[in-house]
Structures are given as structure tokens and as C-alpha cells.
C-alpha positions in Angstrom: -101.8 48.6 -157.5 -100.5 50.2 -154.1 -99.6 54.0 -153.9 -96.4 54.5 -152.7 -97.7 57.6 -150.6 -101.5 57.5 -149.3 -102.1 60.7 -148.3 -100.5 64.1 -146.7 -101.3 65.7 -143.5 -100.7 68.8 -142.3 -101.1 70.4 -139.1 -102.5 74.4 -139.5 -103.0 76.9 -137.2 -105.2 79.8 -137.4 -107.4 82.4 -134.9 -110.9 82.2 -134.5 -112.6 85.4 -136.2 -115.0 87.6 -133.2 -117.6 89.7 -134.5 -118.1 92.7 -132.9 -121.6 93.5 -133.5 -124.5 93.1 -136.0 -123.1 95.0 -138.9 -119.7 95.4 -138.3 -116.9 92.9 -139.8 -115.4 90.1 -137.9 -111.6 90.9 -136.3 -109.1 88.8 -135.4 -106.9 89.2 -131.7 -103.6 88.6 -132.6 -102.8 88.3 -128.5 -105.3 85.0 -128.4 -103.6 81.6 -128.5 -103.8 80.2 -131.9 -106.5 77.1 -132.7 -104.9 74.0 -134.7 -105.9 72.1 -137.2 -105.3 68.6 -138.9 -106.1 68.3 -142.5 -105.7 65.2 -144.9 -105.4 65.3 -148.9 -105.6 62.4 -150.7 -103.1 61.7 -153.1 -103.5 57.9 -153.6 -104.5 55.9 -157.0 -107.3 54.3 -154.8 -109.5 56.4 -152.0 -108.4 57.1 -148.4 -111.4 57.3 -146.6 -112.9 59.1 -143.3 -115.5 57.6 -141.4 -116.0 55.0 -144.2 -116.6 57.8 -146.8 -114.1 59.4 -149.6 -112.0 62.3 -148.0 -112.9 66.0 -149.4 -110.1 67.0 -151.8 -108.2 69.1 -152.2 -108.5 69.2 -147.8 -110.4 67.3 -145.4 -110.7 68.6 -142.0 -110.1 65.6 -139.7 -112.3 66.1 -136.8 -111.9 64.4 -132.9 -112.6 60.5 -133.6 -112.4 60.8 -137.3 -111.3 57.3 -138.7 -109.0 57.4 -141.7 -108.8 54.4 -143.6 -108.1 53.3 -147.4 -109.8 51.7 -150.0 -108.2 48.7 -152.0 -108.2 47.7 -155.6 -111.0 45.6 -154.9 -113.2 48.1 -153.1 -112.6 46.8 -149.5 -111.9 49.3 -147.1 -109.7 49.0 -144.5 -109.4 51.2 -141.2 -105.7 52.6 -140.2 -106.2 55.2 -137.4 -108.2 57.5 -135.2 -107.7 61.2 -135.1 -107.0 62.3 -131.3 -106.4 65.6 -130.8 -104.1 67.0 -127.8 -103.0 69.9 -126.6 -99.9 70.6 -127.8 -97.2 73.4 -126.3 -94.5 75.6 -128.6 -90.9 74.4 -128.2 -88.6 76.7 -127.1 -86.2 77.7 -129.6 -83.1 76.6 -127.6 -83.7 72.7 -127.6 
């Protein structure tokens, strides 16, 4: 009755939209330094959890402190790890 795999998690990047002004459409500065993002999906015969609670599917946006966890056969759930987020720098190309 255990998955093989739990769950996937991917790490995204994206830029956070400015709006100019009350009407006008929000833009994007390609020159800022790109926000990042962990997501988990579920792919599990039984639920993995955050903060006690199914995740979202098809994506759940793991916040700072999130607990992800899974839930057995039986019901139980059972806490693996705490989401930390750090600031992370780009590897140069030549290592």
C-alpha cells in the first residue's frame, strides 16, 4: 500500500508583475532579479499533506514553514519536513 514516488517538487522562477497606474496593465522588468518558487504535486495512492491538510493538486505552493507530511493506509498522518527557503545564487557556467 506504499507509493513508490510520494510527490514531485519543482523549484520555479518567475518576476513579480508592477502596475503602473490605475488603468493601465501590469509589466514586467526583465532587468529585476527573478523571485523563486517551490511547488509540490501529489502523485501518491494515499495523500501527502501540508500543514496537516491535503496538498492542492495539480500544484501546491509550499510557503516558509510549510510542513509536508503523508497520510497512511490507515489515515494517520505522519510529518517528513519543513519548507526553509534560502537565498540561493546562479552557478557560473564554468564549474
Amino acid at each position: 500500500d506504499v507509493s513508490k514516488i510520494h510527490c514531485q517538487l519543482a523549484l520555479r522562477q518567475f518576476w513579480m508583475p508592477k502596475k503602473e497606474g490605475s488603468g493601465s496593465k501590469a509589466s514586467v522588468d526583465p532587468h529585476e532579479e527573478p523571485q523563486s518558487a517551490l511547488f509540490l504535486r501529489d502523485v501518491s495512492r494515499n495523500k501527502m499533506l501540508v500543514n496537516g491538510a491535503p496538498a492542492f493538486r495539480p500544484w501546491h505552493w509550499l510557503q516558509e514553514e510549510d510542513v509536508i507530511g503523508l497520510q497512511t493506509a490507515s489515515g494517520d498522518s505522519q510529518s517528513l519536513y519543513k519548507v526553509k527557503y534560502n537565498v540561493h545564487r546562479k552557478i557560473p557556467g564554468h564549474i
